[in-house]
N, C-alpha and C positions, 0 to 999 in steps of 0.2 A: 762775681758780678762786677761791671766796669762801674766807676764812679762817676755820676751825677754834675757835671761841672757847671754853674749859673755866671751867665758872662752876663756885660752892658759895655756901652759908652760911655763918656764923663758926662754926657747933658742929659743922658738916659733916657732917650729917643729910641736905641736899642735895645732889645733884651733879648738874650740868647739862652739856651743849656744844650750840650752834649755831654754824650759819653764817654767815659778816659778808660783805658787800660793802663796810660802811662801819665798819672798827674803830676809827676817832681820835675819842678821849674831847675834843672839842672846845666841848662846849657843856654849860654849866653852869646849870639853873634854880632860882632863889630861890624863886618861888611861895612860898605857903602851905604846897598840900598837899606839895611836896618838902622845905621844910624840915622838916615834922614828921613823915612819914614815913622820911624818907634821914638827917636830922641838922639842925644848926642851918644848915650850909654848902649845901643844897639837893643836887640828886642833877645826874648825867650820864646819860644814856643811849646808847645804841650802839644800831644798827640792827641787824637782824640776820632771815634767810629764816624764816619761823616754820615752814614746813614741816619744816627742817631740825631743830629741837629735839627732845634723846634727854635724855630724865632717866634718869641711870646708876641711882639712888640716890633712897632717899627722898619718892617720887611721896606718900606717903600724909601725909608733913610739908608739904604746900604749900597752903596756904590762898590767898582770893582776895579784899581790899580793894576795894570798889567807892568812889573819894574821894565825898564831900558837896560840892557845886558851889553856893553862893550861899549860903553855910550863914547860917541865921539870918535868912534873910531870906522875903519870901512864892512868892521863886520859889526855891529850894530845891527838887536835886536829885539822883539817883546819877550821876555820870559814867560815860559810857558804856566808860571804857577800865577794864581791871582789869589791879591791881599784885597779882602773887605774890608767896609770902614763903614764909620759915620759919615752921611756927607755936610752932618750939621755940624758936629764939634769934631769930626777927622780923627777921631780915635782909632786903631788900628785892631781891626776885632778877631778876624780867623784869615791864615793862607789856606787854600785848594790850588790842587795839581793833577789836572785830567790823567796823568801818567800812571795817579795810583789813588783811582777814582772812591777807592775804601776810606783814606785818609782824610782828616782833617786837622790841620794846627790853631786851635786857638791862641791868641798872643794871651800870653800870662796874664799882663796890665791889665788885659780886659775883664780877669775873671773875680769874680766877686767871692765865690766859695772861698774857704779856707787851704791854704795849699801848704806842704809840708815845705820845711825849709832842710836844701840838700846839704851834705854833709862837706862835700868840696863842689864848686863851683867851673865848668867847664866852659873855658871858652875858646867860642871859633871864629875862623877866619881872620884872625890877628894880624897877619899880613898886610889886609886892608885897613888897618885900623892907624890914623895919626898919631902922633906922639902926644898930642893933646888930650887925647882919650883916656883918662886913669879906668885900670881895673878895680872889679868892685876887690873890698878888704877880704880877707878872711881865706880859708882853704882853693885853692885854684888849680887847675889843670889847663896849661893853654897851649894851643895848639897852631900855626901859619895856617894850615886850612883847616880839615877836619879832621875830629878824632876818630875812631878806628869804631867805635860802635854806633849803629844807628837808637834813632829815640829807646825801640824797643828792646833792642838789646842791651840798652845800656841800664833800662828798668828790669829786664828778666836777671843780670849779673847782680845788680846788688837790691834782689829779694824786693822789689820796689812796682813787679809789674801786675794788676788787677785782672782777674780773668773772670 
């Protein structure tokens, strides 16, 4: 049985809970648009049944970011996934991506539950990532773009995925 994940925002205006198959905050992306959406440290996601998503709270505070994909340049466009938020305190709460309309990501930050902490640390899109940006301490796997297993697979390898 998938686990229970209970999100919010920081002013907690939101309240959310979905369902995880795959709850280890394992992968960490630098990107652009994560670090200046999520913080300078880039965001985490979690997977999670989008079916399953109940907004206890606050449905009418959640606004929807479509990122700028090539910005600045002549191909310039909205990315097809959208990040929800607070639109009180802009906390960054779940992406959805019509392409795979099962899925949902909750951003870690948002979730309030207890979340196991991974044993190494993956991180993507490096490439985009400034010099400025330190990695977090501890076990890392880092990657220029991405690494080679998706969320779910990389919870079904190491005995980590909730069915």
């Amino acid at each position: 049985m998938p686990i229970e994940l209970k999100g919010s925002c920081h002013c907690g205006a939101v309240r959310f809970s979905v369902q995880s198959s795959t709850p280890v905050p394992y992968q960490l992306c630098v990107c652009s648009i994560c670090r200046k959406v999520g913080g300078v440290g880039g965001s985490v996601n979690l997977g999670a049944h989008s079916k399953t998503l109940k907004i206890a709270q606050g449905k009418e505070h959640i606004k929807v970011y479509k990122a700028v994909m090539d910005r600045d340049t002549p191909k310039e466009h909205a990315a097809s996934s959208e990040r929800n938020f607070c639109s009180l305190c802009s906390s960054m709460l779940w992406l959805y991506d019509e392409h795979w309309p099962e899925l949902l990501h909750p951003f870690a930050s948002a979730i309030d539950s207890e979340l196991k902490t991974p044993e190494t640390m993956v991180i993507v899109r490096n490439d985009s990532k400034p010099a400025y940006v330190r990695l977090p301490e501890g076990e890392k796997e880092v990657h220029e773009v991405y690494g080679p297993f998706s969320i779910e697979e990389w919870h079904k390898k190491h005995g980590e995925y909730v069915h």
